[in-house]
Residue frames as qw, qx, qy, qz and C-alpha x, y, z in Angstrom:
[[0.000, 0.888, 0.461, 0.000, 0.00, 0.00, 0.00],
 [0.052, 0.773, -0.045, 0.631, 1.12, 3.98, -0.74],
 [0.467, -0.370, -0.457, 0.661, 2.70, 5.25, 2.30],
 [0.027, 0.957, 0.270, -0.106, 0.91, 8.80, 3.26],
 [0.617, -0.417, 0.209, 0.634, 5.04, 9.81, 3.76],
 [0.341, -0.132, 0.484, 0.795, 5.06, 10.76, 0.53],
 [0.480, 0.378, 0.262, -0.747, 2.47, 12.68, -2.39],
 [0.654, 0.216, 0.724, 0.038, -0.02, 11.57, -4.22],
 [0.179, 0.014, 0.465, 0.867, -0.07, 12.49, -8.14],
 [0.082, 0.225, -0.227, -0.944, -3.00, 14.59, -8.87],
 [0.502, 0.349, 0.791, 0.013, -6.51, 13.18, -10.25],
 [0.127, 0.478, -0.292, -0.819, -6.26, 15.07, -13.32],
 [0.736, 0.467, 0.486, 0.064, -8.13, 13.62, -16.16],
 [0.491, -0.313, 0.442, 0.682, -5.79, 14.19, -19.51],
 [0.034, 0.393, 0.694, 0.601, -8.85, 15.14, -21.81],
 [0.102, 0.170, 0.324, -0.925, -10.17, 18.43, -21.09],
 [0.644, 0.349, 0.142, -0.666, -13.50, 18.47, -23.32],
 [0.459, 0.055, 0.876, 0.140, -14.54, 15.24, -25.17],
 [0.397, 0.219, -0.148, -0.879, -16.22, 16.89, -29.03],
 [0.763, 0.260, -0.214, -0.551, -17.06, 13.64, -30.84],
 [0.981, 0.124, -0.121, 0.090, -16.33, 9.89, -30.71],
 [0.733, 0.020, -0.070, 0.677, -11.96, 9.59, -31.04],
 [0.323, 0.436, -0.140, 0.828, -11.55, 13.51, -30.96],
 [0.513, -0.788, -0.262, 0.219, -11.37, 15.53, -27.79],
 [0.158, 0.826, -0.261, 0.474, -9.06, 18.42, -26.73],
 [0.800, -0.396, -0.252, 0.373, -6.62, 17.07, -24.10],
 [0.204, -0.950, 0.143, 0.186, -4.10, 19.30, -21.93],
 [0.820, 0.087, 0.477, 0.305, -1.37, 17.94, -23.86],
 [0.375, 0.643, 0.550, 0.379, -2.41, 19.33, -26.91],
 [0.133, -0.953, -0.271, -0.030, -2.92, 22.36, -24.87],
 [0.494, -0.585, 0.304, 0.567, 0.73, 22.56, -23.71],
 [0.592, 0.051, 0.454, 0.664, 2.14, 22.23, -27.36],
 [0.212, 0.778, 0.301, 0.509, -0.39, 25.56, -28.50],
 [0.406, -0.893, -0.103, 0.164, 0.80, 27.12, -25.50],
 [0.773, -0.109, 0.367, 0.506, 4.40, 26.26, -26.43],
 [0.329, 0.542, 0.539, 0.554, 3.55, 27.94, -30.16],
 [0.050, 0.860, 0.376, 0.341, 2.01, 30.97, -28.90],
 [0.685, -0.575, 0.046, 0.445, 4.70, 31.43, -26.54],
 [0.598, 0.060, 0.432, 0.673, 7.19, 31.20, -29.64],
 [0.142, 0.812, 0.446, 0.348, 4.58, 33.61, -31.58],
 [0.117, -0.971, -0.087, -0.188, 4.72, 36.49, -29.28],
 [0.435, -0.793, 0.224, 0.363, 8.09, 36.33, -28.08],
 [0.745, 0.230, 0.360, 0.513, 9.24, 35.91, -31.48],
 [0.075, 0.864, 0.224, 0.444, 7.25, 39.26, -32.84],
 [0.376, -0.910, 0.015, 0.176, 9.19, 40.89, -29.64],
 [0.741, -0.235, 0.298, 0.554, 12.41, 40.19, -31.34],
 [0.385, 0.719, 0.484, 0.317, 11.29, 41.63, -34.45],
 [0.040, -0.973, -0.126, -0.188, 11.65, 45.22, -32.75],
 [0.131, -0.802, 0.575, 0.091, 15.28, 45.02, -31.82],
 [0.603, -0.129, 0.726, 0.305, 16.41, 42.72, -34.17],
 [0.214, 0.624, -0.349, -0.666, 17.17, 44.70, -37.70],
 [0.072, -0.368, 0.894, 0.244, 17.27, 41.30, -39.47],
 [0.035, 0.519, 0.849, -0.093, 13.78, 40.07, -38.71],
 [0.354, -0.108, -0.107, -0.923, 10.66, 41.50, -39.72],
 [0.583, 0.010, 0.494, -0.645, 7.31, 40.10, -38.95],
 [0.748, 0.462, -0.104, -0.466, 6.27, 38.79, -41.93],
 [0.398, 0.512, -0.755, 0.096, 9.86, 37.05, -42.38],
 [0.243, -0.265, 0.771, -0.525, 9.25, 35.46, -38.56],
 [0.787, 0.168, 0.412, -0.427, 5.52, 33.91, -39.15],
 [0.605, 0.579, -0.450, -0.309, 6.92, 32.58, -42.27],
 [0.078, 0.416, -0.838, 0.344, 9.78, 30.91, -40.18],
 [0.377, -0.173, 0.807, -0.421, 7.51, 29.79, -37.31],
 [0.882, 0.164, 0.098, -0.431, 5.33, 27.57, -39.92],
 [0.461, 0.379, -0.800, 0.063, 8.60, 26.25, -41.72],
 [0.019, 0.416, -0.791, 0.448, 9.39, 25.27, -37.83],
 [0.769, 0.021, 0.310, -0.559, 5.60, 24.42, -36.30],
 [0.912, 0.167, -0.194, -0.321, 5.75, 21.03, -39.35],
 [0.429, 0.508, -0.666, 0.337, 9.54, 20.48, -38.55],
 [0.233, -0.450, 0.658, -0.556, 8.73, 20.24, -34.99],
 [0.828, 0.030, 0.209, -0.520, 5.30, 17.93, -35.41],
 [0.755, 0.417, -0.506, 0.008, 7.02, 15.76, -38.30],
 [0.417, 0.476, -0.729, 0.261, 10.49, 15.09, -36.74],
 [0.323, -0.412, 0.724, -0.449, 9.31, 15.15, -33.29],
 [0.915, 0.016, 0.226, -0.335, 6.98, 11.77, -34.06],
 [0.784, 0.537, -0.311, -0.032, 9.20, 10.49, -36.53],
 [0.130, 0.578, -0.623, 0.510, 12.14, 10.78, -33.73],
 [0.669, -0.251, 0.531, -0.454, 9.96, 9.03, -31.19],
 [0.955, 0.168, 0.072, -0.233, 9.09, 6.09, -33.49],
 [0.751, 0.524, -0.371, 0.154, 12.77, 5.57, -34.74],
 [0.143, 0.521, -0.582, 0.607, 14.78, 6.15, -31.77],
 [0.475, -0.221, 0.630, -0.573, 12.04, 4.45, -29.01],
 [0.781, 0.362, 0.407, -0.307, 9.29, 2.05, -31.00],
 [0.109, 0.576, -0.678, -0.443, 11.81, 0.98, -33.75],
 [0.059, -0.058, 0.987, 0.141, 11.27, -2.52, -33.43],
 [0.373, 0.628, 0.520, -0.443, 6.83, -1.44, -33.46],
 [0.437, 0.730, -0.071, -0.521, 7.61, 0.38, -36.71],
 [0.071, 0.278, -0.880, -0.380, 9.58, -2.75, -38.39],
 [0.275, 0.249, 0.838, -0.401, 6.87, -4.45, -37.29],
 [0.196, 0.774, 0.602, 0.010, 4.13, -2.07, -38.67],
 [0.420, 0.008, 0.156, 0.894, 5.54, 0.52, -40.45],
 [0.199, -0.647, -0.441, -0.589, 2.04, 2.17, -40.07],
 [0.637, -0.648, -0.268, 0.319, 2.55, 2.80, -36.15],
 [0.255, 0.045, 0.084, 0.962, 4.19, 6.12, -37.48],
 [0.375, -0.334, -0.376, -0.779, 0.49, 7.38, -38.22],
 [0.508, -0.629, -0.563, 0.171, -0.93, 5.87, -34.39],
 [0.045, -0.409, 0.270, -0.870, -0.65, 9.74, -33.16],
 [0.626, -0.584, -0.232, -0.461, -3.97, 8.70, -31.13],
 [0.786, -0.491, -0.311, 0.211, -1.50, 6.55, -28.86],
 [0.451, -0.835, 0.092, 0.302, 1.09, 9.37, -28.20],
 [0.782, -0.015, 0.316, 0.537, 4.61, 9.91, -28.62],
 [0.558, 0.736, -0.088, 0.374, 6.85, 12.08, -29.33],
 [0.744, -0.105, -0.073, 0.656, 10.64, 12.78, -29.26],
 [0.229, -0.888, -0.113, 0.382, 12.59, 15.87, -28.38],
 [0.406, -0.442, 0.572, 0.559, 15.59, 15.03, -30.10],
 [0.424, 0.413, 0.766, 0.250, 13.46, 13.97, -33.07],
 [0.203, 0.937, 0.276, -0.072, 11.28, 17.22, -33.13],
 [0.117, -0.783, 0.332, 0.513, 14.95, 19.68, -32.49],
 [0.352, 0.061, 0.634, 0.685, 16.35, 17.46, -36.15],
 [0.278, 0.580, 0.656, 0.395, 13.01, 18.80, -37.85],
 [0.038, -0.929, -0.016, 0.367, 13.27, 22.24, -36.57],
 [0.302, -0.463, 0.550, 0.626, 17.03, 22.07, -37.93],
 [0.458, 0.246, 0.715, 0.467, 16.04, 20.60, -41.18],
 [0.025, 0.807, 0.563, -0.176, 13.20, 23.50, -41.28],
 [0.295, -0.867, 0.004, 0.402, 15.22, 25.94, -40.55],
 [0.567, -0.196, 0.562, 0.570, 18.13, 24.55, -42.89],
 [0.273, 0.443, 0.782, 0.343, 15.68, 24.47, -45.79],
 [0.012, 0.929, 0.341, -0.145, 13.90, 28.07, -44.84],
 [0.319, -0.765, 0.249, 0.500, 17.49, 29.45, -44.86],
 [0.277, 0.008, 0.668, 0.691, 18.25, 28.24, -48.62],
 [0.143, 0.751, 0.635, 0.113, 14.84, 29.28, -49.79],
 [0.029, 0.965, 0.257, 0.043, 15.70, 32.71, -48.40],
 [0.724, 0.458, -0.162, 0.490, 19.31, 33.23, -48.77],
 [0.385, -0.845, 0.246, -0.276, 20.12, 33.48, -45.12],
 [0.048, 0.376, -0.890, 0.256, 22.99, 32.11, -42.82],
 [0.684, -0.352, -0.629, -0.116, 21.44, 28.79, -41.08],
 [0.476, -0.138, -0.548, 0.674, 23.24, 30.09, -37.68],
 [0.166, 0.090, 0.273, -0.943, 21.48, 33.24, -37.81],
 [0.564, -0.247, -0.658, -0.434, 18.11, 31.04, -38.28],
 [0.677, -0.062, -0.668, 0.302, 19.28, 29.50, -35.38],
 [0.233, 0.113, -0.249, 0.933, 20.28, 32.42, -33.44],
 [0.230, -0.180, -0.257, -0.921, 17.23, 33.71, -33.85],
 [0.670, -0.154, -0.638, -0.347, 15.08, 30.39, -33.05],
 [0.483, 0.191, -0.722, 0.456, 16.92, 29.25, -29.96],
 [0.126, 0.010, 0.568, -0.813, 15.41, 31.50, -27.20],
 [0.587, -0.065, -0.175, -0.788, 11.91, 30.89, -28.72],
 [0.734, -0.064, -0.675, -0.048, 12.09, 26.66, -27.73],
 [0.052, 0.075, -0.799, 0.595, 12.80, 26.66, -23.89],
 [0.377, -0.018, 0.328, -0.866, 9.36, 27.89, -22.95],
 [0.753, 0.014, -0.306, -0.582, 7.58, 25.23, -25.19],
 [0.617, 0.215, -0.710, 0.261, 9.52, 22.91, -23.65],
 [0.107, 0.108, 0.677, -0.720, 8.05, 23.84, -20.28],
 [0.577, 0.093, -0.022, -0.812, 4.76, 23.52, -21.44],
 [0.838, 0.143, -0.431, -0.303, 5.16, 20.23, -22.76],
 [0.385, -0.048, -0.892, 0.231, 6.55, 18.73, -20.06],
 [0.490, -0.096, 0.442, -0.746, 3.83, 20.24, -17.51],
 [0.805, 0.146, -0.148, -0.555, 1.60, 18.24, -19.96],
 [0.593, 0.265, -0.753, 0.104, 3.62, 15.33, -19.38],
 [0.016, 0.245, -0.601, 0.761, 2.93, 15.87, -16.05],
 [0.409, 0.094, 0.095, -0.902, -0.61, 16.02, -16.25],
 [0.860, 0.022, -0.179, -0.477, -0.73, 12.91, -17.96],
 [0.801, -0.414, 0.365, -0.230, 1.38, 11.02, -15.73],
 [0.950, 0.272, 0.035, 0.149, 3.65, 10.10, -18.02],
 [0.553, 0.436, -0.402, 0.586, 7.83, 9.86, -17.88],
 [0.626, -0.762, -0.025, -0.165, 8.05, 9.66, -14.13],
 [0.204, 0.758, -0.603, 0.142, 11.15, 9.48, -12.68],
 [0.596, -0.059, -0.780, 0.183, 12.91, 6.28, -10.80],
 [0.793, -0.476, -0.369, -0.096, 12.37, 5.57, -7.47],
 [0.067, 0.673, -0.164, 0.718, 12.57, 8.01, -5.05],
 [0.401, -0.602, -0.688, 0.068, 12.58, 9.05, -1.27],
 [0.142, 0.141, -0.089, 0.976, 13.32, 12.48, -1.30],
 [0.250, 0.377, 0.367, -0.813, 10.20, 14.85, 0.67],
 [0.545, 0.407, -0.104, -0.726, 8.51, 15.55, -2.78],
 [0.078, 0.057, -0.964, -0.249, 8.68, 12.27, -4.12],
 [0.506, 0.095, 0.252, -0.819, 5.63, 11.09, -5.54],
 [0.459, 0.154, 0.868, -0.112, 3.22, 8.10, -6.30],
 [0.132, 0.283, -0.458, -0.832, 2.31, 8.21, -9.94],
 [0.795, 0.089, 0.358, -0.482, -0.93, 5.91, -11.14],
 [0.776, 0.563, -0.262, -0.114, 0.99, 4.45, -13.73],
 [0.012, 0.849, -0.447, 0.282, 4.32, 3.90, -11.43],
 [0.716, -0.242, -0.633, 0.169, 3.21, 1.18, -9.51],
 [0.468, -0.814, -0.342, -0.044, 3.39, 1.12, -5.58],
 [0.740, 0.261, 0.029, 0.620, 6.59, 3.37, -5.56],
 [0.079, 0.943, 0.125, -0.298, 7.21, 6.66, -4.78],
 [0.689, 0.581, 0.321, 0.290, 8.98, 8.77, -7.63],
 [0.269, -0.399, 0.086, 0.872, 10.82, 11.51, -8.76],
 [0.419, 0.807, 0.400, -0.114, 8.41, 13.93, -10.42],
 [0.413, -0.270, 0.293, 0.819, 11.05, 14.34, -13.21],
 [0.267, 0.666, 0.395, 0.573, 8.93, 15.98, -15.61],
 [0.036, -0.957, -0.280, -0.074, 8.96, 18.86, -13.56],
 [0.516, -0.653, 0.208, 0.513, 12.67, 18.99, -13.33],
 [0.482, 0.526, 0.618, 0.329, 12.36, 18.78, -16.80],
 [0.015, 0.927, 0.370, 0.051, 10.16, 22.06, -16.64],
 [0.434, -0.816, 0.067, 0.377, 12.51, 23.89, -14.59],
 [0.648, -0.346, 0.479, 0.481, 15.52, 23.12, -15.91],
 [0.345, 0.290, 0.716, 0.533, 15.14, 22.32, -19.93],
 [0.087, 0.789, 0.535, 0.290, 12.21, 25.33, -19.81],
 [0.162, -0.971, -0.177, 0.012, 12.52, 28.19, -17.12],
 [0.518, -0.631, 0.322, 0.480, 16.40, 28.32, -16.34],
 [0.635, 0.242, 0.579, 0.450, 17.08, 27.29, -20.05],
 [0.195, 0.865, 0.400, 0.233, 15.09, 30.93, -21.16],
 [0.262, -0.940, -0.106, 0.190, 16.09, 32.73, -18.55],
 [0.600, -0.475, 0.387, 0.514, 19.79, 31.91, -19.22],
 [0.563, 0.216, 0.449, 0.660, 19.67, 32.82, -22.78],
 [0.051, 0.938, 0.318, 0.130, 17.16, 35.84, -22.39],
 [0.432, -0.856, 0.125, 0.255, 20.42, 37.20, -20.47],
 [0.599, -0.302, 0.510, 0.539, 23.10, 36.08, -22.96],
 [0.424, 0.547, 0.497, 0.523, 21.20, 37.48, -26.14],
 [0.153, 0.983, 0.094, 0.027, 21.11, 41.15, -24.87],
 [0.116, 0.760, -0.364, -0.526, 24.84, 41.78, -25.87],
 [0.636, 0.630, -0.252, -0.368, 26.13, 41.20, -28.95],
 [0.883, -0.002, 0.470, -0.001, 27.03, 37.58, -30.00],
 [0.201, -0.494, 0.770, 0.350, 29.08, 36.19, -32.56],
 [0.692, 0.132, -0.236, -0.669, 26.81, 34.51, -35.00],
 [0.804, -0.003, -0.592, -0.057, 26.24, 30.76, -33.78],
 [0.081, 0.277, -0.647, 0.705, 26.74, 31.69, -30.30],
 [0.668, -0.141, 0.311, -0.662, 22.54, 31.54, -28.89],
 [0.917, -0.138, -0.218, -0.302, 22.34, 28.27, -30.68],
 [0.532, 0.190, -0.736, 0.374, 25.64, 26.88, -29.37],
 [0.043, -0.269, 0.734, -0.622, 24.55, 28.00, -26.15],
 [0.804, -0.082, 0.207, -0.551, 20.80, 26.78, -25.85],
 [0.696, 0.268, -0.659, 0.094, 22.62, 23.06, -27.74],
 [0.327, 0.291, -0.649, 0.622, 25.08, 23.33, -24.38],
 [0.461, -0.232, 0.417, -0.748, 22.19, 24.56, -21.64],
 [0.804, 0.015, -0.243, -0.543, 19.66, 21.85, -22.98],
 [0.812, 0.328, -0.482, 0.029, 21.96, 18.99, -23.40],
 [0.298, 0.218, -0.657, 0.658, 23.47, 19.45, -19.81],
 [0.540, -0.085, 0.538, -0.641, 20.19, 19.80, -18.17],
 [0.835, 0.124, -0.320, -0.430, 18.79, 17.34, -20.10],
 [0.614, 0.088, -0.690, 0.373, 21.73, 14.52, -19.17],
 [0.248, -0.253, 0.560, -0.749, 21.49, 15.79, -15.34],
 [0.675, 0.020, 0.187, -0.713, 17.59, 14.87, -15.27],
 [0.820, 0.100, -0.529, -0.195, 17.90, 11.67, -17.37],
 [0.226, 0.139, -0.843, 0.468, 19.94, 10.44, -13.79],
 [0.323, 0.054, 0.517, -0.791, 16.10, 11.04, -12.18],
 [0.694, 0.200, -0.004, -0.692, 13.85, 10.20, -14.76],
 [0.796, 0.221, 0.404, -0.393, 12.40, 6.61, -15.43],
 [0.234, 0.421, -0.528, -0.699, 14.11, 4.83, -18.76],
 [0.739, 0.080, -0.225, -0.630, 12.15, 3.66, -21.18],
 [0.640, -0.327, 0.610, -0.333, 11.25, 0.22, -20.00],
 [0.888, 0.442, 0.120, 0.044, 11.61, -1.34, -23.53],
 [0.593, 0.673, -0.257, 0.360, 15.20, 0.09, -23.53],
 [0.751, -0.579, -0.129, 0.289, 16.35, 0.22, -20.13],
 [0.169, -0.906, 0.274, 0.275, 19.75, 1.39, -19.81],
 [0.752, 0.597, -0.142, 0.240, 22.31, 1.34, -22.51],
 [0.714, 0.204, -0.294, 0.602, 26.23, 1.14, -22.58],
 [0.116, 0.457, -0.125, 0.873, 27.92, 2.91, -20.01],
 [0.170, -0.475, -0.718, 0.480, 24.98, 2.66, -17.64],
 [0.236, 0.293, 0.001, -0.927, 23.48, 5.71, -19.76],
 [0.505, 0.411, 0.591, -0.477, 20.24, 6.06, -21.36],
 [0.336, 0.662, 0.433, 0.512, 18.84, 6.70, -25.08],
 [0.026, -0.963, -0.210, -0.170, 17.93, 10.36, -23.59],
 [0.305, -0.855, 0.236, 0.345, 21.76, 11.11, -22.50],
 [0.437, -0.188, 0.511, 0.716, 23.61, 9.56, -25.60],
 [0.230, 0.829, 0.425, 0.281, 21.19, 11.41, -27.52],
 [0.193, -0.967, -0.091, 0.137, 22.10, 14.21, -25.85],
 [0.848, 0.088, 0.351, 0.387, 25.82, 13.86, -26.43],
 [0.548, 0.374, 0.330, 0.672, 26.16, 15.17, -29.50],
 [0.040, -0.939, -0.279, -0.199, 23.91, 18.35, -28.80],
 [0.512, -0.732, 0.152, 0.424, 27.04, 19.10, -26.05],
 [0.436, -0.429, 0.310, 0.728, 29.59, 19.18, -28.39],
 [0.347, 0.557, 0.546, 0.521, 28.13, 20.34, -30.93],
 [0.063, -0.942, -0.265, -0.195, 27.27, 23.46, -28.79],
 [0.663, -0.534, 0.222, 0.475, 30.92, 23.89, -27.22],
 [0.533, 0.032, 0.428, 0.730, 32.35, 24.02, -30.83],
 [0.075, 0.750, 0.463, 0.467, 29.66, 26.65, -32.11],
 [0.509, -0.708, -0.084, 0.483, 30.83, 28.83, -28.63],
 [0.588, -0.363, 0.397, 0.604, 34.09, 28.44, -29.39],
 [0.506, 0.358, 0.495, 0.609, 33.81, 29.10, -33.20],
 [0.013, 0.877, 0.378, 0.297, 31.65, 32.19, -32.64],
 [0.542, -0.783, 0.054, 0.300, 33.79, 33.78, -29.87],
 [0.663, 0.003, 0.440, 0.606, 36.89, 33.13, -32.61],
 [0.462, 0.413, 0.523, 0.586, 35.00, 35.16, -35.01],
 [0.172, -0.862, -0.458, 0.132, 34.06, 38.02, -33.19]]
């Protein structure tokens, strides 16, 4: 039985208004338009002290980014978690009703987006980037709340004060990592670039650093959070969600380092 010792998760229900048969509006959902409208209005705020960007140029951008994110971020779940489901049934790409999706997956289809917006309009890809970077933390905190909400990615087995009994968890108490998640990967992640974009940068400097912030809170949290239970832990005693991560580190170290060079 639950020990009182510890809390209990929420009785949220994950489906806010039920319209017809399969379709409903869930908080989920809700996080990822929060996420978007986040991006939206703090995008247009750039717009006004950022000589480079107009409006018109930005809403363009955030649709490239909005299919890049939906695409990759399912595609990324299915290839990188449910591989051996999608050899299987190579139609279990198209089961959106059961969930899923990847971070690492969605950030390739931003990139590709972005890549692809930047040849279209004969920009740099870094100052795409540049530009993009501070606009992802915040959806990222949205979407894990909504992870939250629906009880899903809990962390391991916990006995810290806030630890917490999940309905899905078994009779355990947890680490509510989605919300370190939140913190981390969303609020500190913003804050810490909102402060590093007001002086002037080196071009490939916001994304090297949001790469570097992500990827280092991201690997931190994966020591709390829950792995997947079809993949357990991999080589090393690390997850999928820290050698994923990995690359994102150096990849944002060398984009620093390169920008700082060129300044």
């Amino acid at each position: 039985m639950p020990s009182n010792d510890y809390w209990q998760f929420p009785a949220i229900d994950p489906v806010i208004v039920n319209i017809i048969g399969p379709f409903d509006i869930r908080w989920y959902g809700l996080a990822y338009l929060a996420g978007f409208a986040f991006a939206y209005f703090w995008g247009m705020r750039q717009t006004k002290h950022d000589p480079n960007w107009n409006k018109d140029q930005f809403s363009d951008l955030l649709f490239w980014c909005f299919i890049g994110v939906i695409v990759g971020g399912r595609v990324g779940y299915t290839l990188f978690y449910q591989f051996e489901r999608f050899a299987d049934n190579p139609l279990y790409l198209f089961y959106i009703h059961e969930g899923g999706m990847s971070f690492h997956g969605g950030l390739l289809g931003v990139i590709a987006a972005m890549y692809l917006y930047a040849l279209k309009k004969g920009r740099s890809f870094l100052q795409v980037g540049d530009f993009v970077a501070p606009l992802v933390p915040m959806g990222l905190f949205f979407g894990r709340i909504g992870n939250f909400i629906n009880g899903e990615l809990w962390g391991r087995a916990a006995e810290v004060p806030w630890a917490m009994y999940f309905p899905s968890g078994g009779p355990v108490p947890r680490h509510p990592s989605q919300l370190y998640e939140a913190l981390l990967e969303g609020l500190l992640l913003f804050a810490l670039l909102y402060w590093y974009q007001k002086k002037p940068r080196g071009v490939g400097a916001v994304s090297g650093l949001f790469l570097l912030g992500y990827g280092v809170a991201r690997f931190i949290v994966e020591f709390f959070r829950e792995p997947d239970a079809h993949l357990g832990l991999l080589s090393l005693g690390m997850s999928m969600g820290q050698w994923l991560t990995l690359p994102m580190i150096v990849l944002g170290i060398f984009l620093m380092v390169r920008a700082k060079s060129r300044v």
